[in-house]
Structures are given as structure tokens and as C-alpha cells.
N, C-alpha and C positions, 0 to 999 in steps of 0.2 A: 504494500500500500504506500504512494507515494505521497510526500508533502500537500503534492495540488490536492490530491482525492482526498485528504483528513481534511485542506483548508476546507475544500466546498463543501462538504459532509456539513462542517461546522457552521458553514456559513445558513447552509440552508438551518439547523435546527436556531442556530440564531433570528433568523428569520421567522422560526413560528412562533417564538415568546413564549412557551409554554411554559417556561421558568420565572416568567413574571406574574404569572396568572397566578393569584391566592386563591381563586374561587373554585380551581378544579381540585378535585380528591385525590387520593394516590395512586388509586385502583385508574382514573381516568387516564390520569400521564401514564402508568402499564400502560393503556391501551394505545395512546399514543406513539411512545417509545418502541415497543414490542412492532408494530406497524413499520415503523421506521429503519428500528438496525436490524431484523431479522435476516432480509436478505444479505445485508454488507457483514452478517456474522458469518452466514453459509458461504457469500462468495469469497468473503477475503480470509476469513479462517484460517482457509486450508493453504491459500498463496502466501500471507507476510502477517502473520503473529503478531509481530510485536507494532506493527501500525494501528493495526486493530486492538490490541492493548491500550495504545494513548490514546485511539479516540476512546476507548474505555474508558478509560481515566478521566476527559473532558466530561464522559456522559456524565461519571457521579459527581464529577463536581458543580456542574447545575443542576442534578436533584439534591445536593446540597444547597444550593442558591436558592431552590426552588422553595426547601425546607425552610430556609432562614424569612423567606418571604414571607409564608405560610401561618408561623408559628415562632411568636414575640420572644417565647422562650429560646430561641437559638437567632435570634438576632447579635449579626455581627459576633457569631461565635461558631466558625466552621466546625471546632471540635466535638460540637455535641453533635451537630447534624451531620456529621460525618457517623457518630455513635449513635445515633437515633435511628442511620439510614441501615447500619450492618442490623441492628435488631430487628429493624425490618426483614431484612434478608432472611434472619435465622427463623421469624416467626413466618415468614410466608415466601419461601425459597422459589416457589413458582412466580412471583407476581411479576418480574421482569425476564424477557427472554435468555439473557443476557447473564442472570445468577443460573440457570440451568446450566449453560453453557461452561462458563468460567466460575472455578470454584472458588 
């Protein structure tokens, strides 16, 4: 996965705001997201790992954005949303495509 293809990836989920919207659930952005990287897991997976890692990386760190927006309680405090978002993970391992995939 090259530079260009992480930029536009980025650009485009920049694009949709979803990280700015308070009003959506967590279950909604799954649905969102899941829509979104599913394919770029399947096709870039198997080609260049670690591209697909960083944009991994970017994804959680706007469902950490996403969290902070959300919820006063982790305003301006990536650490907890960052700890808020793995308990997710462990409490509901299926909600994103993405924890199936990568453990």
C-alpha cells in the first residue's frame, strides 16, 4: 500500500466527518466503518501489511476523536479513549471488521 493510497483513503474518511458527529452511536460508525475498510482489508491484506496497519492506526485514532467528541468524560484526554475504545473491543470483538481481523 503506497503513500498516495493511505493519503486518499484518508482523505476520503476525512471527508465524511463521521468523527465529528456526536449524534451517531457506536454501533452506527460499525456500520459505517465496516462498509468502508472491509474491502481495503481483503485487498490490501494480503499485498502490504504494514500500510494497512497505519491506516489502522489513523482508523483508531478518530474513533478516539470520535470518543472525545462524544463523551465530556474523555475530552482532551486521548488516554482514556484510547482505554474506553480497547474495552470496547474486548466487550464486543465483532463490532468492527477490523478487531476480527487484527488481533
Amino acid at each position: 500500500m503506497s503513500q498516495k493510497v493511505i493519503t486518499k483513503v484518508e482523505d476520503e474518511c476525512r471527508q465524511s466527518k463521521w468523527h465529528r458527529q456526536s449524534d451517531l452511536s457506536i454501533q452506527t460508525i460499525a456500520v459505517i466503518i465496516n462498509k468502508q475498510k472491509r474491502g481495503l482489508i481483503n485487498y490490501f491484506g494480503a499485498i502490504n501489511s504494514i500500510g494497512l496497519h497505519i491506516l489502522l492506526m489513523q482508523l483508531f485514532f478518530r474513533l478516539a476523536k470520535w470518543a472525545m467528541i462524544k463523551y465530556k468524560k474523555f475530552w482532551c484526554n486521548y488516554g482514556q479513549a484510547y482505554k474506553w475504545l480497547k474495552e470496547i473491543k474486548d466487550l464486543f470483538p465483532d463490532i468492527f471488521y477490523h478487531y476480527t481481523v487484527f488481533n
